[in-house]
C-alpha positions as CSV (number, residue, x, y, z in Angstrom):
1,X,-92.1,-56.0,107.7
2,X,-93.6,-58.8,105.7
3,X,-92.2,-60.4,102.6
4,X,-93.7,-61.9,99.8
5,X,-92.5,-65.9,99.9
6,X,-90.0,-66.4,96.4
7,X,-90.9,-69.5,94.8
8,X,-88.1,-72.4,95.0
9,X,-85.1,-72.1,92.6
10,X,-85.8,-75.8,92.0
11,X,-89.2,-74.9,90.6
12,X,-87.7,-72.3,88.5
13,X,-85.0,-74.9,86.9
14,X,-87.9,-77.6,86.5
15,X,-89.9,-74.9,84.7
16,X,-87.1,-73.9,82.4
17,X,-86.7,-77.6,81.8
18,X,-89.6,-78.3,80.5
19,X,-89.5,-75.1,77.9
20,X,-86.4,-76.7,77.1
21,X,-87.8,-80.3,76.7
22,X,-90.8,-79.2,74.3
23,X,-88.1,-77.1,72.0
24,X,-85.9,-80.2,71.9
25,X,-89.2,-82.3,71.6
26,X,-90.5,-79.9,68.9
27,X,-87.0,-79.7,67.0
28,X,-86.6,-83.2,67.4
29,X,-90.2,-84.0,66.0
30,X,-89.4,-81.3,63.0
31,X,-86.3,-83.3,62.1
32,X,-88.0,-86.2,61.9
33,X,-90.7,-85.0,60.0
34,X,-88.1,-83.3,58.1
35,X,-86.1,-86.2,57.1
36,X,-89.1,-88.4,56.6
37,X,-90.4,-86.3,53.9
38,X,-86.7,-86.2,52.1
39,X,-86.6,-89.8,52.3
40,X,-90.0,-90.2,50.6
41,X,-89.0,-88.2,48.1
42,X,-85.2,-89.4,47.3
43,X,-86.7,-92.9,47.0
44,X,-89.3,-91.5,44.9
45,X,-87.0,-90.3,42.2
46,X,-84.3,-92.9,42.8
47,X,-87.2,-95.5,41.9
48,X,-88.7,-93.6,38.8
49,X,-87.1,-95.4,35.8
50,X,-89.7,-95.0,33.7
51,X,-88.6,-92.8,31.0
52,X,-87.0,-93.5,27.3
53,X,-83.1,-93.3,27.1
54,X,-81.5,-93.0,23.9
55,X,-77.4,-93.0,23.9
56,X,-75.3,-92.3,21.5
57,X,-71.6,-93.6,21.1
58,X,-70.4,-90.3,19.8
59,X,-70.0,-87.1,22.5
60,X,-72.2,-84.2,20.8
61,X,-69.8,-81.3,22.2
62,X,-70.0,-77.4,22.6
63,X,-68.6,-75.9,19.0
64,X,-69.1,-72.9,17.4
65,X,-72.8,-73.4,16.7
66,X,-74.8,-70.6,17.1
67,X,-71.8,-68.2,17.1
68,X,-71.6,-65.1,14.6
69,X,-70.3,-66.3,11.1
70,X,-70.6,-70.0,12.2
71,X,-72.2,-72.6,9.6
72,X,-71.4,-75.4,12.3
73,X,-74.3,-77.5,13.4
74,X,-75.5,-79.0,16.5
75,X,-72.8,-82.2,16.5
76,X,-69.2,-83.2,16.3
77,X,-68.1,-82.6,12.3
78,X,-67.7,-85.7,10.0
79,X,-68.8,-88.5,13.0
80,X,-71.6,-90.6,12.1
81,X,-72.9,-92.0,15.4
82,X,-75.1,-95.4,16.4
83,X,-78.3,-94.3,18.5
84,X,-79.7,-96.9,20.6
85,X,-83.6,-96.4,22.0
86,X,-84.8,-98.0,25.2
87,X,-88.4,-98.1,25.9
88,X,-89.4,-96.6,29.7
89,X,-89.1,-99.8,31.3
90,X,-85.4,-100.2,29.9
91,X,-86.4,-102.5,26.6
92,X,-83.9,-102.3,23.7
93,X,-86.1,-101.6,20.8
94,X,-84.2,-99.7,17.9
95,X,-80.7,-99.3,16.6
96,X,-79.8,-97.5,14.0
97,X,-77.1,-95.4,12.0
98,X,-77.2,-92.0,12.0
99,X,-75.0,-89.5,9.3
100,X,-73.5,-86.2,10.4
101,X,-71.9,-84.6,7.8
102,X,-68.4,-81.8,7.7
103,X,-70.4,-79.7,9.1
104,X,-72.1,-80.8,12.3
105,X,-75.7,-81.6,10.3
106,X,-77.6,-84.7,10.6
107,X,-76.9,-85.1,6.7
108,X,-75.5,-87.8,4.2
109,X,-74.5,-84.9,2.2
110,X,-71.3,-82.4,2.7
111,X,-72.5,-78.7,3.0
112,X,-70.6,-75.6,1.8
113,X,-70.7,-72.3,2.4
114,X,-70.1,-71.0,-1.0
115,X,-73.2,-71.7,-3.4
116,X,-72.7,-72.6,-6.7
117,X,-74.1,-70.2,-9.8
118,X,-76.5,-73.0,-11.0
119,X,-77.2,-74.1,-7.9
120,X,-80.8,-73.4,-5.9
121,X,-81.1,-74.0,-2.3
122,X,-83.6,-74.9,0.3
123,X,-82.7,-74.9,3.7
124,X,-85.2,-76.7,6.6
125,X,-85.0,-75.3,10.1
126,X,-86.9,-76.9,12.2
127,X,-86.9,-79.9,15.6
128,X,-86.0,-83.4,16.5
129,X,-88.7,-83.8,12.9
130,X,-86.8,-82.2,10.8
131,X,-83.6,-83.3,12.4
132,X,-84.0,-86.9,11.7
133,X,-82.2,-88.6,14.4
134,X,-84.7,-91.1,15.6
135,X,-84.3,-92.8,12.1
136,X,-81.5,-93.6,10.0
137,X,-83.2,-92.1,6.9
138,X,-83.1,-88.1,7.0
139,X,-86.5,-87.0,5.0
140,X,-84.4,-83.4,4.0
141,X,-82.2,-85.4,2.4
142,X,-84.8,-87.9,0.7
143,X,-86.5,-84.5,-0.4
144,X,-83.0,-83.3,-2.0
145,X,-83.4,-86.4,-4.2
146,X,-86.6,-86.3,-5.1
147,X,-86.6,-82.9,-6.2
148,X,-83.1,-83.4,-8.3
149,X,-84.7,-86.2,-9.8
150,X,-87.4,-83.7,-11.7
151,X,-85.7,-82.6,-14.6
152,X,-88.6,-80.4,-15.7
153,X,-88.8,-78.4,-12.4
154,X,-84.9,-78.3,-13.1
155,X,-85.4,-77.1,-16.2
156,X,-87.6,-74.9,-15.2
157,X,-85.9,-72.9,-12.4
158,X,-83.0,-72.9,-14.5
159,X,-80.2,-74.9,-12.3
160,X,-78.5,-78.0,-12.6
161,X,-78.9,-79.0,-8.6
162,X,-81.2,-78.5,-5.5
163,X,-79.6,-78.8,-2.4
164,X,-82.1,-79.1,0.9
165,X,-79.7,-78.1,3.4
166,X,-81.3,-79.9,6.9
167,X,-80.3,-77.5,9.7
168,X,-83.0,-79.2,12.6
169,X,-82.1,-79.1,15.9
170,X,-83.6,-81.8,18.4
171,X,-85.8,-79.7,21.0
172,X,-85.9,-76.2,19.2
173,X,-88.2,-73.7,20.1
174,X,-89.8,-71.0,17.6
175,X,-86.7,-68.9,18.7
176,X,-84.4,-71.1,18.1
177,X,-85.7,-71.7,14.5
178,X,-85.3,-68.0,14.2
179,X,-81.9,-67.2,16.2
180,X,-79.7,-69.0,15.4
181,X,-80.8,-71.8,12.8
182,X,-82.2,-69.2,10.5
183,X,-79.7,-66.9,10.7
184,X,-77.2,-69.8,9.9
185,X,-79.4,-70.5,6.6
186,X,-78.8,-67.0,5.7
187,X,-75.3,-67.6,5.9
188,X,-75.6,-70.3,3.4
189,X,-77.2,-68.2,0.6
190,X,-80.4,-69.7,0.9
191,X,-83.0,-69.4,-1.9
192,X,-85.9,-70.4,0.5
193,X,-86.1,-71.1,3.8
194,X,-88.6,-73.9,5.1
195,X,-89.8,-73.9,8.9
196,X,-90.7,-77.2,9.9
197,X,-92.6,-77.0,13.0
198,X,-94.9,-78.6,15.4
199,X,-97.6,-77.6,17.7
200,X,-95.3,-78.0,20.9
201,X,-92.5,-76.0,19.7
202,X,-94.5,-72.8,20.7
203,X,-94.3,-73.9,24.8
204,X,-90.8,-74.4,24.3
205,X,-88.0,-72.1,25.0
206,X,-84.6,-70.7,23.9
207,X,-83.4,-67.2,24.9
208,X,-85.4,-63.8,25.2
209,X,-82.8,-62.1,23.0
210,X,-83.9,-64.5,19.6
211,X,-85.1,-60.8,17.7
212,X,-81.5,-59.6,18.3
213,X,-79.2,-60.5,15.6
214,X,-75.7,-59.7,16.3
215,X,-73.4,-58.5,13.3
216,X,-71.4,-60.8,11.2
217,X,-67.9,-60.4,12.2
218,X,-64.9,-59.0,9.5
219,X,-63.4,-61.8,9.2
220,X,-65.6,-65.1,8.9
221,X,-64.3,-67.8,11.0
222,X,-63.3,-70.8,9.4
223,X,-65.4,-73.9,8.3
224,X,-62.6,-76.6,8.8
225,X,-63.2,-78.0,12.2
226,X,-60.7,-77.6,14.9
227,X,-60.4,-81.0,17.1
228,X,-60.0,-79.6,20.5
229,X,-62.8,-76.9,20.0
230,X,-65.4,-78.6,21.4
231,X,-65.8,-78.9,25.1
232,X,-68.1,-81.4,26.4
233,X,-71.7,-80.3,27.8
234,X,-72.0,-80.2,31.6
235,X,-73.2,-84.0,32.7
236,X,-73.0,-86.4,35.3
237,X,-70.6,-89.7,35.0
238,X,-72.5,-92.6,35.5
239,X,-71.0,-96.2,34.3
240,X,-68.8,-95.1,31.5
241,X,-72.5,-92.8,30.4
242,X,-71.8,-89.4,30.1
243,X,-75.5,-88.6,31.0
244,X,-76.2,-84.4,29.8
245,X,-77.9,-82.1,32.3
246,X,-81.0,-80.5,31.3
247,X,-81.3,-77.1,33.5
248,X,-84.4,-74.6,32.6
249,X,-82.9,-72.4,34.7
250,X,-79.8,-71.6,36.8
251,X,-76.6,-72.9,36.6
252,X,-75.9,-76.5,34.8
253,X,-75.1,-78.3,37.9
254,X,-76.6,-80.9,39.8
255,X,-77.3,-79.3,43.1
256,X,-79.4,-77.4,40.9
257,X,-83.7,-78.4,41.5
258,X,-84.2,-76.8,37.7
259,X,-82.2,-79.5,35.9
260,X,-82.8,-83.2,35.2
261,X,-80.7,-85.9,33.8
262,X,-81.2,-85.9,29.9
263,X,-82.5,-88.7,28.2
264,X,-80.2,-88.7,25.8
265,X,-77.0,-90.3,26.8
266,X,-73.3,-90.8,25.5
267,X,-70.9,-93.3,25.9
268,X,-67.6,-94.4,24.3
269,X,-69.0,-97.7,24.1
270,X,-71.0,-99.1,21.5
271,X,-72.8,-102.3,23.8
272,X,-75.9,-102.8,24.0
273,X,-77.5,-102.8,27.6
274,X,-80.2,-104.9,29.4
275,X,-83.1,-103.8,31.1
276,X,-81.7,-104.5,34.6
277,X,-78.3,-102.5,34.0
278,X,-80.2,-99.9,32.1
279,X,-82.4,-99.4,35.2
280,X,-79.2,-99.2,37.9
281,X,-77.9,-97.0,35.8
282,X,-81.2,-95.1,35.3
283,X,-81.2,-94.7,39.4
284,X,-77.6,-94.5,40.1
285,X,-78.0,-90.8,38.1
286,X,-80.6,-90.1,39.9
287,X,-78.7,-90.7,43.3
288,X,-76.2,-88.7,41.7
289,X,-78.4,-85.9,40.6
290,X,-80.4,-85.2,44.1
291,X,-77.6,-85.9,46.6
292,X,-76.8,-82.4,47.2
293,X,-80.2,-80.9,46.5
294,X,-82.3,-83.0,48.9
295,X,-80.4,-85.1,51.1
296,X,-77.9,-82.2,52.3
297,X,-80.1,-79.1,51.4
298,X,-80.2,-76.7,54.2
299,X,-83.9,-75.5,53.5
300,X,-87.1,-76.9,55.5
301,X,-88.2,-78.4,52.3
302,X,-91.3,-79.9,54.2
303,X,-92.3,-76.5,55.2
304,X,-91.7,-75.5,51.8
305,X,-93.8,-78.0,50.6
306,X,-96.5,-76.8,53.0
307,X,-96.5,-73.8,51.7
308,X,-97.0,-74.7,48.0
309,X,-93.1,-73.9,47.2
310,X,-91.7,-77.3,47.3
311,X,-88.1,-77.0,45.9
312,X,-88.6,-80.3,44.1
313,X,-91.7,-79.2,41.7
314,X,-92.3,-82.9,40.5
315,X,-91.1,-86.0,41.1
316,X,-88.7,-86.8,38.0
317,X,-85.3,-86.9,37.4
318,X,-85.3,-87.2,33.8
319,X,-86.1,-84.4,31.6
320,X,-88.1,-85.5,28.7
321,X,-90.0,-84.0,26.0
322,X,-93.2,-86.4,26.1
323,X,-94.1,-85.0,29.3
324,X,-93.2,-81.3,28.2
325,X,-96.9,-79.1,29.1
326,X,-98.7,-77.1,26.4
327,X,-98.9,-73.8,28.5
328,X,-99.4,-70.2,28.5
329,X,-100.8,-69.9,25.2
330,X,-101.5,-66.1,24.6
331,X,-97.8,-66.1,24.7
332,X,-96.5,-68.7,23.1
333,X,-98.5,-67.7,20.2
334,X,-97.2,-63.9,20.4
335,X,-93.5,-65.7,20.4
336,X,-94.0,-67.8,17.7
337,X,-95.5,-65.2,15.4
338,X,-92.5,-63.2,16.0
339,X,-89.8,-66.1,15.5
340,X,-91.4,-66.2,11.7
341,X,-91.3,-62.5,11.5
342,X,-87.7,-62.3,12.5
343,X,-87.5,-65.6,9.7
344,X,-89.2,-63.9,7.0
345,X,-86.8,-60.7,7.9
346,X,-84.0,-62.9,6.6
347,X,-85.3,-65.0,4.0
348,X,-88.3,-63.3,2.2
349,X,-88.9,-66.8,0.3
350,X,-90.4,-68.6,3.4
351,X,-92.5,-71.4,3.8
352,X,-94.1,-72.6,6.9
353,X,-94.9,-76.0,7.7
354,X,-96.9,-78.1,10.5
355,X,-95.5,-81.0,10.7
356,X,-98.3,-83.8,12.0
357,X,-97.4,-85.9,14.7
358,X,-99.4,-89.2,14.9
359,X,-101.5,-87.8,17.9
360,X,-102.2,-84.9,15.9
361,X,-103.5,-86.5,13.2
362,X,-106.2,-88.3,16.3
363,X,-106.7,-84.8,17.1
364,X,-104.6,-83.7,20.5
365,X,-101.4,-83.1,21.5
366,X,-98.5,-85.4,21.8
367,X,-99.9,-88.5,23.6
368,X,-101.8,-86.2,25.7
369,X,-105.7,-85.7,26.1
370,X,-105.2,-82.1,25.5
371,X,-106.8,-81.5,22.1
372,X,-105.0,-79.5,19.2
373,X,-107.2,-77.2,17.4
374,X,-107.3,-74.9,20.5
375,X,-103.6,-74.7,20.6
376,X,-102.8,-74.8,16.5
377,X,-105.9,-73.0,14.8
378,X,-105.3,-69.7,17.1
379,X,-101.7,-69.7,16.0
380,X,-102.8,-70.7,12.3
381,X,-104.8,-66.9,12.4
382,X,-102.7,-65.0,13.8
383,X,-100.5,-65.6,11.7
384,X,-102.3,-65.4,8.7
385,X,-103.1,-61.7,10.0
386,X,-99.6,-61.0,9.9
387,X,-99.4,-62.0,6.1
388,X,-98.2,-65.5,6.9
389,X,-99.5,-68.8,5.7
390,X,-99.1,-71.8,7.6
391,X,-99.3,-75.3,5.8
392,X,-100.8,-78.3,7.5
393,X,-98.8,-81.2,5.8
394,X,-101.6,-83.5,6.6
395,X,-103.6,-82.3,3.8
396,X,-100.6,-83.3,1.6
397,X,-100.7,-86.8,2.5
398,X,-102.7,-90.0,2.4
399,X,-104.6,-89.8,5.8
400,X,-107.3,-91.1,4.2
401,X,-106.1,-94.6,4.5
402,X,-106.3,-94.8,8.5
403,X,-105.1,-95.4,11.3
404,X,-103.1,-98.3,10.4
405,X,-101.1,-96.6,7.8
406,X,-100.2,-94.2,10.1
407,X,-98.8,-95.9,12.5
408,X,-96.2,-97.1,9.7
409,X,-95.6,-93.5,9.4
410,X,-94.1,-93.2,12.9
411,X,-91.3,-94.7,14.8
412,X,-91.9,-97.5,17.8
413,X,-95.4,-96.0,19.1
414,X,-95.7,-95.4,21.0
415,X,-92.5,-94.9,22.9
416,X,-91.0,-92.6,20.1
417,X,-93.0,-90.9,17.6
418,X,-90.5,-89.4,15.5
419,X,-90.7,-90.5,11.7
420,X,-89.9,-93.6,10.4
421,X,-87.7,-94.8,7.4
422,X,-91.0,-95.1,5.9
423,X,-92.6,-92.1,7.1
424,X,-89.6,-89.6,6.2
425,X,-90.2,-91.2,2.4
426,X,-94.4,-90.0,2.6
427,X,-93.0,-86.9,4.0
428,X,-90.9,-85.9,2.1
429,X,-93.0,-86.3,-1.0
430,X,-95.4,-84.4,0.9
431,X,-92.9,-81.6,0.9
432,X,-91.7,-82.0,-2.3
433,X,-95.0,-80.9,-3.4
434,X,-95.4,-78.0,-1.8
435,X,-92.7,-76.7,-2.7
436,X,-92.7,-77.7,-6.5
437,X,-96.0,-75.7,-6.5
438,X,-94.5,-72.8,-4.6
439,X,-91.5,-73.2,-7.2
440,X,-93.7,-72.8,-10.1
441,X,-96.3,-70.7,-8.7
442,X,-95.2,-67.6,-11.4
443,X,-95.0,-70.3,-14.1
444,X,-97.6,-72.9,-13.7
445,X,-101.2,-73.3,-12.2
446,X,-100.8,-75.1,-8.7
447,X,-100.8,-78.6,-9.3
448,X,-103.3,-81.3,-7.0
449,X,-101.6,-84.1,-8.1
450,X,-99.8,-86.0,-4.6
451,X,-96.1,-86.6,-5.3
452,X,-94.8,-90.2,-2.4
């Protein structure tokens, strides 16, 4: 009986070890490949130190703002702070003072709760514009005394004192302005409530739940600030900087590829720094930052990439608002109108304001090409169809004088863009006016005069 001939164990083990020398070759190469690719990007990120910095010697710290009953704003009660700006490639170029009043709001003035009976009051909810931290002069409060300093509109509302109350928050979204900075101005017996805007706030967001406005509790809590209520944000040590994180979504922690190191920094020190130890510093953070998300994630992040879902979306560690996108803008303009409705909800004496940027004024979006009567004029109409009128402050000031006076208007263009000593003084006078006419609308035909 025949038999088929077997082939030689020896060829079987030679076959089996060459499957197994293409699967190491292949896992080998992968790895490679792999770790090639997480290289290129760590160095990347851990070279990009092109972006602004500003610190701050005072901790801003997690209070009661935003809480039910709470008239606390956005930093630490009664501590003035120095804020230091560094131009992208690490250049001192301001320095500046800037007040924070009882309260917790950017403010040379103490606010209270309790209004007096001959009192009328204004409060401003709006961004980093309105906030006035880029400059050492607040325009709300310049506006306070510009106002107090008309006796006749005095006389003719019937008070003795206007207060402009400046509740801005840097980086505030439409919702925001409406829950919980609006609903704070209600808690301050507002007369009117002023929202100070720009174009960008509509791509910007806060929380879903901004039409929700939870009940005032029994039993107000109290305004005296309590020193070890605050607990410091989530952030990153780095040199003696406590360096924030800024997350747009998931947890605040640095394994997470949603957050970035914030560009505004703190630190018990008030030194100045110099380019070269800004810049360590600058990429020390962002060592700190991707460690865990790149060099020891367990995903194929290169087949991730290959797939159009890289887990790094963009090489930059540092969040910043210059390079935020002006996106989806059916929606942000169906937000927006619905942050002033919830406003006008609580305050039926509001005014809306857009607040001109310097690119705005050369006709696009924040030192973008992207142009701004595409984004703006929708948002201007559907608003108006909802019984809302929106102000464009430029018309209010002297544009009319060119380019060169408005870059005085603006802070160290064009790395900042936020208003200057001088430009908070042209707009607040701008403001001023509006809202003397609006003041005296029942009394007296509008005026056309310009009030700087």
């Amino acid at each position: 009986m025949e038999t088929r001939d077997q082939p030689p164990t020896s060829s079987k083990k030679s076959r089996g070890l060459e499957i197994l020398l293409v699967l190491v070759s292949l896992t080998i190469g992968y790895a490679l490949i792999e770790a090639s690719y997480r290289w290129v990007l760590y160095l990347r990120y851990v070279h990009q130190a092109v972006y602004p910095v500003m610190t701050s010697n005072v901790r801003r710290t997690v209070t009661t703002f935003g809480e039910p009953g709470s008239v606390f704003g956005w930093y630490a009660p009664s501590k003035p702070f120095t804020v230091t700006q560094y131009a992208p490639d690490g250049t001192m170029f301001d320095r500046h003072r800037v007040p924070i009043n009882n309260l917790g709001w950017v403010s040379e003035y103490d606010y209270a709760r309790q209004k007096a009976p001959s009192e009328y009051r204004i409060a401003i909810v709006g961004d980093s514009l309105t906030a006035s931290i880029n400059n050492s002069k607040p325009w709300p409060d310049i506006l306070q005394r510009k106002l107090n300093a008309d006796k006749g509109l005095l006389s003719r509302l019937k008070v003795t004192k206007i207060s402009v109350l400046n509740l801005g928050v840097a980086g505030a979204s439409m919702e925001m302005m409406a829950n919980p900075l609006a609903v704070i101005a209600r808690r301050f017996s507002t007369d009117m409530i002023v929202v100070n805007f720009i174009a960008e706030d509509l791509s910007r967001r806060h929380t879903d739940d901004f039409e929700k406005i939870p009940p005032e509790p029994p039993r107000l809590p109290s305004d005296v600030p309590i020193a070890d209520k605050g607990l410091p944000v989530p952030h990153i040590d780095v040199d003696g900087f406590e360096i924030p994180l800024d997350c747009k979504s998931g947890p605040t922690i640095p394994s997470n590829p949603n957050c970035r190191v914030s560009t505004m920094w703190y630190a018990s020190s008030d030194a100045e720094y110099s380019k070269d130890d800004l810049n360590r510093i600058k990429r020390k953070a962002a060592r700190m930052l991707l460690w865990d998300r790149m060099i020891l994630s367990p995903k194929p992040l290169a087949i991730l990439e290959l797939l159009g879902k890289p887990i790094i979306p963009r090489a930059a560690a540092a969040d910043s608002s210059r390079t935020m996108p002006v996106t989806r803008e059916v929606e942000d303009r169906d937000i927006g109108i619905r942050a002033l409705k919830v406003i006008r909800s609580l305050s039926k004496n509001m005014a809306v304001l857009h607040n001109p940027l310097y690119w705005h004024l050369k006709g696009h979006i924040y030192s973008t090409d992207q142009k701004l009567s595409p984004i703006l004029d929708p948002f201007i109409a559907d608003a108006k169809g909802a019984g809302i009128d929106i102000v464009r402050m430029e018309q209010f000031m002297p544009v009319d004088k060119g380019e060169g006076e408005w870059r005085r208007w603006y802070n160290h263009l064009p790395y900042d863009g936020h208003w200057s000593d001088y430009g908070a003084e042209i707009y607040a006078g701008a403001v001023m006016q509006v809202i003397r006419e609006r003041l005296l609308a029942k009394n007296n035909k509008p005026t056309t005069q310009r009030v700087f």
